[in-house]
TORVO-286149 format. One record per residue (C-alpha): residue number from 0; x, z, y; residue in one letter. Coordinates in pm, 1 decimal. Layout:
REM TORVO-286149
 pos        X        Z        Y code
 NUM        X        Z        Y    A
...
END
This chain:
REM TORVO-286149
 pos        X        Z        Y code
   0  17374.7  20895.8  11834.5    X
   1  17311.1  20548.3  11891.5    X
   2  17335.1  20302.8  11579.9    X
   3  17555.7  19981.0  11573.9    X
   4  17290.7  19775.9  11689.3    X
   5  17233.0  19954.5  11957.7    X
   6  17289.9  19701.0  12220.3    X
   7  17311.9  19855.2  12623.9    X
   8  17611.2  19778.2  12798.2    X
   9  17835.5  19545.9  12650.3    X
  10  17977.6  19437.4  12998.9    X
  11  18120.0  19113.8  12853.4    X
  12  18206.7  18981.2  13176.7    X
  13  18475.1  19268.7  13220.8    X
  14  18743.6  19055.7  13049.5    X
  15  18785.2  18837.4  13359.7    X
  16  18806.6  19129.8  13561.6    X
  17  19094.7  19341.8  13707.8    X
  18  19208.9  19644.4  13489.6    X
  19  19138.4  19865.8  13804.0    X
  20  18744.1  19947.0  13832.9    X
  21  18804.9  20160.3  14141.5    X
  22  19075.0  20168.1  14478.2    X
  23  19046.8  20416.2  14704.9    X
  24  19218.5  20368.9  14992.9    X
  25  19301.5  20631.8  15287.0    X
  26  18959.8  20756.4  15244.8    X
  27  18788.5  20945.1  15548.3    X
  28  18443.6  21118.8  15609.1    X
  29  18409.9  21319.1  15915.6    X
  30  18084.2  21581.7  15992.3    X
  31  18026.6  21629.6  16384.2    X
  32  17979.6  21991.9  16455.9    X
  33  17804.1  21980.2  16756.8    X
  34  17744.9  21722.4  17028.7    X
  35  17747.7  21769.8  17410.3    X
  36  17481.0  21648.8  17621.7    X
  37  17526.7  21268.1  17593.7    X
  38  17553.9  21289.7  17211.1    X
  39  17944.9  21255.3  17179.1    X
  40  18067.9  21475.1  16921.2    X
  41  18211.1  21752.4  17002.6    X
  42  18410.4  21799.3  16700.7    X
  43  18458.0  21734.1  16302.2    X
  44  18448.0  21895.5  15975.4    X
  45  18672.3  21661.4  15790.2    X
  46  18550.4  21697.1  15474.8    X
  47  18785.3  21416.7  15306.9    X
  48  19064.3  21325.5  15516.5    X
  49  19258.7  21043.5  15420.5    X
  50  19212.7  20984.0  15027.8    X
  51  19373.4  20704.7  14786.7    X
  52  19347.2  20704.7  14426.8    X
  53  19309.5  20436.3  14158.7    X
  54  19108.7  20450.6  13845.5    X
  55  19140.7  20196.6  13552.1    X
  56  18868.0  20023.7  13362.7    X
  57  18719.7  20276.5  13058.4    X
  58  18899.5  20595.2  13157.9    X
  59  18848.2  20936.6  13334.7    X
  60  18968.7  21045.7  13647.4    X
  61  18917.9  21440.6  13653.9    X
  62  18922.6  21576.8  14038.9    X
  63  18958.6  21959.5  14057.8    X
  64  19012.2  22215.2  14374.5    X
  65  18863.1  22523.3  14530.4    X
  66  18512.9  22470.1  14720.0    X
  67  18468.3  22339.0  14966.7    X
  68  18788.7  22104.7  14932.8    X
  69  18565.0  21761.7  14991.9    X
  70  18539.7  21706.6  14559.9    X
  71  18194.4  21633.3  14605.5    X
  72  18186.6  21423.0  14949.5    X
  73  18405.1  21212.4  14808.9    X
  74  18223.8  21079.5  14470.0    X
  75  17932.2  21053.5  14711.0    X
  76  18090.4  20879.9  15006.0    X
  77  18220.3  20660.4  14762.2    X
  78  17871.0  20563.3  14618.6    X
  79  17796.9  20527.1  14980.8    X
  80  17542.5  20746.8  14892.7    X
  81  17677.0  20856.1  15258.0    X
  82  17837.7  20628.8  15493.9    X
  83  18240.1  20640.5  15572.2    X
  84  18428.6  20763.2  15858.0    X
  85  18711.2  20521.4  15799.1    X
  86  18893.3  20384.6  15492.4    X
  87  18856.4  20144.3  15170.2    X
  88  18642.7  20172.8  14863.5    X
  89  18662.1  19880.3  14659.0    X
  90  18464.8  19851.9  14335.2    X
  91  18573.9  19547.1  14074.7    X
  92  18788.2  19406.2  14439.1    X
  93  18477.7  19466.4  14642.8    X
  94  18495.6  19642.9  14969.1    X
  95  18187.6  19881.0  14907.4    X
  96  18117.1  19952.3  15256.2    X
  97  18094.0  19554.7  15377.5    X
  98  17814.9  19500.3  15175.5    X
  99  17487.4  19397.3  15356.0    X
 100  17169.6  19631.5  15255.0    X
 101  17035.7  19387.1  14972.9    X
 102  17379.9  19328.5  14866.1    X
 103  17457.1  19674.6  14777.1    X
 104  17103.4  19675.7  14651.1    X
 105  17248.6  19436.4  14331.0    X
 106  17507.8  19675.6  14299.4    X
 107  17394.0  19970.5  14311.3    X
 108  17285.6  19942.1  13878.0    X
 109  17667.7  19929.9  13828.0    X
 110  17796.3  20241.7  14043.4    X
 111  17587.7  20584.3  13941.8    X
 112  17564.1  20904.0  13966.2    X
 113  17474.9  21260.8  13744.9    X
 114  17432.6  21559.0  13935.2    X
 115  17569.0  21905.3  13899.7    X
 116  17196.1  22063.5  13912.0    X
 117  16992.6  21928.0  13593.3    X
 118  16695.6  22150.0  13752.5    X
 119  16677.1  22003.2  14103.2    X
 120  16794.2  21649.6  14052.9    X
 121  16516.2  21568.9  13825.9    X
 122  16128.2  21542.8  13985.3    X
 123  15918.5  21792.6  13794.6    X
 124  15599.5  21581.9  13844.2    X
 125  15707.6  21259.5  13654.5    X
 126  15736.5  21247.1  13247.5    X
 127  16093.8  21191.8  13094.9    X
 128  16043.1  20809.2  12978.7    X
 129  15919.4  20758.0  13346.0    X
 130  16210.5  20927.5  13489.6    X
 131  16486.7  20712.7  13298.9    X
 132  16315.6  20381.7  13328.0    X
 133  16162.8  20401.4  13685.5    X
 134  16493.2  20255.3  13795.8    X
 135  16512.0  20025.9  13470.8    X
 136  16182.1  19846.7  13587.8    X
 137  16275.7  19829.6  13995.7    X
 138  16600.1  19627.5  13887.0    X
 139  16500.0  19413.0  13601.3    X
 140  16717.8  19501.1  13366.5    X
 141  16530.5  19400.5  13095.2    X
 142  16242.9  19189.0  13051.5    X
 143  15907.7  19374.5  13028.3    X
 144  15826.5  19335.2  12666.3    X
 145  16123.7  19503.7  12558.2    X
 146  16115.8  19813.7  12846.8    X
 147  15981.5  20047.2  12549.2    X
 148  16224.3  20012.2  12314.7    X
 149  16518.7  20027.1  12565.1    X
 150  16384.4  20328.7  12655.6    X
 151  16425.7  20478.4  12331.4    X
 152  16738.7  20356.3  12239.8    X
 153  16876.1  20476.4  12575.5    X
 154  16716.3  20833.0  12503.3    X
 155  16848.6  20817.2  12135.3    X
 156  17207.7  20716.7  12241.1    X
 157  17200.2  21043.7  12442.7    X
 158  17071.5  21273.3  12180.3    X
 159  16727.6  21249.4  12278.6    X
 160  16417.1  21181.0  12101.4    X
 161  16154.2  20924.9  12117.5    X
 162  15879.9  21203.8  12169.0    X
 163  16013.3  21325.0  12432.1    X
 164  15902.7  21053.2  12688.9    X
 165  15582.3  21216.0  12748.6    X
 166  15736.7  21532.3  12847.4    X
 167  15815.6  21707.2  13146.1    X
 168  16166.5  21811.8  13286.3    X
 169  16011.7  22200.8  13266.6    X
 170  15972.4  22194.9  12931.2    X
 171  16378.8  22151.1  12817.1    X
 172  16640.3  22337.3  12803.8    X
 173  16911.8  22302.6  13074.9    X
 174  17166.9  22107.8  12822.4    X
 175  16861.2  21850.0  12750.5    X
 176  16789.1  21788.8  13118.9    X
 177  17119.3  21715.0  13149.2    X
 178  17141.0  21455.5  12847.2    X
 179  16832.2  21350.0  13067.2    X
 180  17027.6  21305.0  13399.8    X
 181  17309.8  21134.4  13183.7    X
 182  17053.3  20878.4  12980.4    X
 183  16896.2  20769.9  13333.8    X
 184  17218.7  20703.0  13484.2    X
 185  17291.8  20490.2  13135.2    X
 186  16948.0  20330.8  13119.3    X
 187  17087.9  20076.4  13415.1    X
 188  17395.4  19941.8  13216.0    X
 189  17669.5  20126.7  13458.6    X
 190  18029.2  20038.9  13491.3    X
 191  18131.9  20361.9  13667.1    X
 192  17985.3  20675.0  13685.0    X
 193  18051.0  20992.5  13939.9    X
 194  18028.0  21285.4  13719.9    X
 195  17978.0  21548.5  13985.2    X
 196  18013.8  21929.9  13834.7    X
 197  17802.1  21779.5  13519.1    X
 198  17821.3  22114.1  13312.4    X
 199  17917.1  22380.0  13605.5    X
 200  17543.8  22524.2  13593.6    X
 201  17511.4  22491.0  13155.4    X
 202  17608.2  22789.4  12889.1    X
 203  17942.4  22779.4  12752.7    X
 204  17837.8  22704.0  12426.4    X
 205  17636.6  22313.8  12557.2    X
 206  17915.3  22263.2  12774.9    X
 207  18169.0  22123.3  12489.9    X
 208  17835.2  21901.7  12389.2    X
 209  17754.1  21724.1  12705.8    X
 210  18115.6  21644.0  12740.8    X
 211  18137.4  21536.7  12369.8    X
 212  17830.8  21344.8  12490.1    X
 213  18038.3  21149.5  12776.0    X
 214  18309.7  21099.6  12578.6    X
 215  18078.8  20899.1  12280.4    X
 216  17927.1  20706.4  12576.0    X
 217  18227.6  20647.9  12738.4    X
 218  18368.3  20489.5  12400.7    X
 219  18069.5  20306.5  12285.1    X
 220  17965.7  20114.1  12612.4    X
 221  18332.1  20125.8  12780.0    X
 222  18246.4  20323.5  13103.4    X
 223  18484.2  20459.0  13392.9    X
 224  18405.2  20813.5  13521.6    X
 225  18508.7  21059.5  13813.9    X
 226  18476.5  21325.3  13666.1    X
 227  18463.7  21623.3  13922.2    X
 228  18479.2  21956.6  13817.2    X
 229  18622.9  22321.4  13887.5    X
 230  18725.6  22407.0  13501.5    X
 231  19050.9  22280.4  13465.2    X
 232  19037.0  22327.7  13126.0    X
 233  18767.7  22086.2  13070.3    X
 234  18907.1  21820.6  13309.8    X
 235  19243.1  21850.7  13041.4    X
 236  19023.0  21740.3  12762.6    X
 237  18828.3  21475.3  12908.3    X
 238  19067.5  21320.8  13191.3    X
 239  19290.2  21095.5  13154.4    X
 240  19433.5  21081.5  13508.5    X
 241  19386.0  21397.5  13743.8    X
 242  19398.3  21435.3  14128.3    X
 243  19401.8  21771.1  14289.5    X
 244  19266.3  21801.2  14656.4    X
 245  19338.9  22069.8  14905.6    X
 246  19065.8  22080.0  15230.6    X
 247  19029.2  21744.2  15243.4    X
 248  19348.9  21621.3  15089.4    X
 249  19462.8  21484.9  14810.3    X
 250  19788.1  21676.5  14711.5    X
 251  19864.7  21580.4  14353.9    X
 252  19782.8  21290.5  14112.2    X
 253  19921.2  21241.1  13785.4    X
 254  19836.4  21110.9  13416.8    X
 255  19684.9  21478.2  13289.7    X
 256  19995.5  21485.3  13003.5    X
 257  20235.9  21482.6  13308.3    X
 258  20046.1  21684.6  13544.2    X
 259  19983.4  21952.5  13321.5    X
 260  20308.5  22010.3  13157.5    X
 261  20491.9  21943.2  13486.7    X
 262  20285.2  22013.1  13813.8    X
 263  20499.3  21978.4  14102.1    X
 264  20290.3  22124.9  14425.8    X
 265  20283.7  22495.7  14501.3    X
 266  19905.8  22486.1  14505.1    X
 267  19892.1  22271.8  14207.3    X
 268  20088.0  22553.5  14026.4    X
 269  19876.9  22838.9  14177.7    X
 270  19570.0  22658.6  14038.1    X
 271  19721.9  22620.4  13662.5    X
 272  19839.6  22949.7  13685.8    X
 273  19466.8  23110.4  13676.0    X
 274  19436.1  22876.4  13328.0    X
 275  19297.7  23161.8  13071.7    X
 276  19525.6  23141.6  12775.5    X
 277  19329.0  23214.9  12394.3    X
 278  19611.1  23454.0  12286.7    X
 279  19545.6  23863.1  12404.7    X
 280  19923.6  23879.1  12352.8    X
 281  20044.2  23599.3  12616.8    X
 282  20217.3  23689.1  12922.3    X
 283  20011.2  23494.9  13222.5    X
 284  20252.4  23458.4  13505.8    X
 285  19966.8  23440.8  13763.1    X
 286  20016.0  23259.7  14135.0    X
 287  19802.6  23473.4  14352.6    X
 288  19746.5  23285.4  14713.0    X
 289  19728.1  23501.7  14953.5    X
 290  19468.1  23457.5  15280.8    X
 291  19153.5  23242.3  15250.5    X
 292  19111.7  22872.0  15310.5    X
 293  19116.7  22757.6  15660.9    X
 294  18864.4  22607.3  15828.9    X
 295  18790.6  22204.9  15785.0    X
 296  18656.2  22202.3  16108.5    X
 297  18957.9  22301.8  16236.7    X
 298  19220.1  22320.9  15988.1    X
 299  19623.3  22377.6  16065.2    X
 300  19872.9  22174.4  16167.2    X
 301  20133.8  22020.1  15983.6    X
 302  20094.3  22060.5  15588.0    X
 303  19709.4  22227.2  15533.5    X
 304  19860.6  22443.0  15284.5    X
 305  20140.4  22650.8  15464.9    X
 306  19902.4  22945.2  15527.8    X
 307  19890.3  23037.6  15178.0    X
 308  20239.5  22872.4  15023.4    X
 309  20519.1  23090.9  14954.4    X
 310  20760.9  22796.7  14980.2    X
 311  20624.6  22747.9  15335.2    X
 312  20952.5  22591.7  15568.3    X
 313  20956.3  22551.7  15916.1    X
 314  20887.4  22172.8  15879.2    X
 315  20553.1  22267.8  15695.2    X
 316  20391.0  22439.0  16003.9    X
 317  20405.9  22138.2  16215.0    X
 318  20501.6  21817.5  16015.7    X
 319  20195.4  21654.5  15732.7    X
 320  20390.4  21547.0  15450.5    X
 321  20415.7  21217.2  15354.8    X
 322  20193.7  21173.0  15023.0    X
 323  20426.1  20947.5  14769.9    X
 324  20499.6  20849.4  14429.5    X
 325  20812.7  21141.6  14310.0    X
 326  20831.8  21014.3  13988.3    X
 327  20631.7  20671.8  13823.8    X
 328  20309.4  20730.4  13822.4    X
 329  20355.0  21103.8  13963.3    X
 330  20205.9  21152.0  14312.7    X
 331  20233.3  21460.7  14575.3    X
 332  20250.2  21536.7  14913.5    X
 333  20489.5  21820.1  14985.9    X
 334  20845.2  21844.9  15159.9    X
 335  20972.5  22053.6  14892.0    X
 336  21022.2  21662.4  14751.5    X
 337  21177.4  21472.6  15071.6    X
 338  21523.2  21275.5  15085.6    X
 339  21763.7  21359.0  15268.9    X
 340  21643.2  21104.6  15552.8    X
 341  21312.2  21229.5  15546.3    X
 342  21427.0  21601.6  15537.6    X
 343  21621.2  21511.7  15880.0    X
 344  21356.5  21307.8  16064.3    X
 345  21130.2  21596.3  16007.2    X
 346  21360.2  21893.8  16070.5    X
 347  21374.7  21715.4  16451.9    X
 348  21023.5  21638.0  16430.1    X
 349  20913.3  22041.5  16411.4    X
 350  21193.1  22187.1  16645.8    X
 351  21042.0  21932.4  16901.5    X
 352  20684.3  22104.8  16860.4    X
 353  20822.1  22406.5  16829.9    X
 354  21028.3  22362.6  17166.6    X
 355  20693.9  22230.6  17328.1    X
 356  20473.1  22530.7  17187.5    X
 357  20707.4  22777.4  17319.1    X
 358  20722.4  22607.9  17675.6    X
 359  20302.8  22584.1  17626.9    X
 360  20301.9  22970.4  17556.3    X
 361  20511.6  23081.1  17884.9    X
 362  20333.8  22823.9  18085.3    X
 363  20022.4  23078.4  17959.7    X
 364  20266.1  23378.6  18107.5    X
 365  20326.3  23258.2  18398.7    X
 366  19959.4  23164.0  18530.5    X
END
């Protein structure tokens, strides 16, 4: 690791900043499907459909769910890496998406990215110290006559060695590409970094040292992560908020204490339930969901998740819950948790649709 003179991010202006690096607010990003003849879509996969979350200043937001849920659209949309359908993203109180092209430009040193693939995500043509400081030199970070030695002190603080600039990506191991993808994502003095699937496609065994890895960095130069992952055993060691998403949804959010000893969604539950427990004698009371995910492009109506809950109430098949705070801090959308006013407003919500579906359905008789 890096020694105490290792100087990279110190981020000194932070201080006058707001404890909250990250707002997400009602988050959307729509796919077309196909377009008719004029070019107007003719539908949507809605790959993240109306997301808010928060994340403070030097911790780790873990976001887990099945694929295909939208885990990875959103840390991209986010990035703008993609543009938005509709929504907020606002990074240190700016509104991500207003900035102008050379704007976002300035910003972009501040708001990375490491990538699930360490094989694909780096170019096999360019050597290592090339690879980490390309960016470095484009932005100025530092001034010229000290671009070596940054270099090295970046690679060091990520367990690499100074030899290994001249290398190329084919010549490590999948754990070292990845300290790679991690130290050129460092090497431009980040504030908050989208760690999409980071150890999904390493052994077992260099999993628990890349995230020892982000957890040193995260300490030393005070970063904020996303950190986006299916193991949600991983995501309880390195999170310290999590948010659980559902086709496009977010359905839970908690501090990971609270969400893990008390999850209060029925898919939440399903998804602890599969947690493999180290003891051959433990009794795992599994949740098994029955049916397949629907379809983004055209998912249900009402709450997503019906199909597959066995709490599932009338109210569910037509009505979206209302996504709200249950207890402080504790977030989840799911009727099972209305008051009695909501409970009432939505029981005449769904016999309404349910009245007009069944007239719909002998209108279809009759013709």
């Amino acid at each position: 690791m890096a020694n105490e003179n290792t100087n990279i991010n110190t981020n000194a202006d932070t201080e006058t900043l707001s404890e909250d690096v990250l707002v997400v607010r009602d988050l959307k990003k729509y796919f077309p499907t196909a377009k008719n003849f004029f070019g107007k879509p003719l539908g949507f996969v809605k790959a993240v459909d109306g997301v808010s979350f928060t994340i403070k200043r030097g911790t780790t937001m873990g976001l887990v769910g099945e694929s295909g849920c939208g885990k990875s659209t959103t840390g991209r949309t986010l990035l703008r890496l993609q543009e938005k359908t509709s929504g907020e993203v606002l990074f240190n109180g700016i509104d991500i998406f207003e900035l102008k092209k050379e704007e976002l430009r300035k910003l972009r040193p501040k708001i990375q990215i490491v990538f699930q693939d360490p094989f694909s995500s780096l170019s096999p043509r360019i050597p290592v110290g090339e690879i980490i400081g390309e960016a470095v030199r484009e932005h100025g970070i530092v001034p010229p006559e000290e671009y070596d030695d940054y270099i090295t002190r970046i690679m060091k603080a990520c367990g690499l060695q100074e030899y290994h600039k001249d290398r190329y990506p084919h010549e490590f191991s999948g754990g070292q590409r990845q300290r790679i993808c991690i130290a050129r994502a460092l090497a431009l003095n980040p504030e908050f970094i989208v760690c999409d699937e980071p150890v999904s496609a390493l052994d077992v065994s260099i999993q628990a040292q890349i995230i020892n890895l982000l957890k040193e960095l995260q300490e030393q130069f005070g970063l904020t992560y996303l950190f986006i992952s299916h193991d949600l055993s991983v995501v309880e060691h390195i999170s310290d908020t999590v948010g659980v998403m559902y086709l496009g949804n977010m359905v839970e959010y908690a501090e990971t204490g609270e969400l893990y000893a008390n999850p209060l969604h029925p898919y939440t539950k399903a998804l602890f339930s599969a947690i493999p427990i180290p003891d051959p004698d433990a009794q795992m009371n599994r949740i098994i969901l029955e049916g397949s995910i629907p379809s983004p492009a055209n998912p249900p109506s009402g709450c997503k998740f019906h199909t597959r809950c066995s709490e599932c109430m009338e109210m569910c098949k037509y009505c979206q819950p209302e996504y709200r705070e249950i207890t402080p801090g504790h977030f989840t959308a799911c009727h099972l948790f209305n008051t009695p006013e909501m409970n009432a407003k939505f029981e005449a919500e769904s016999k309404a649709a349910a009245d007009k579906e069944k007239a719909d359905e002998k209108d279809k008789v009759g013709r």
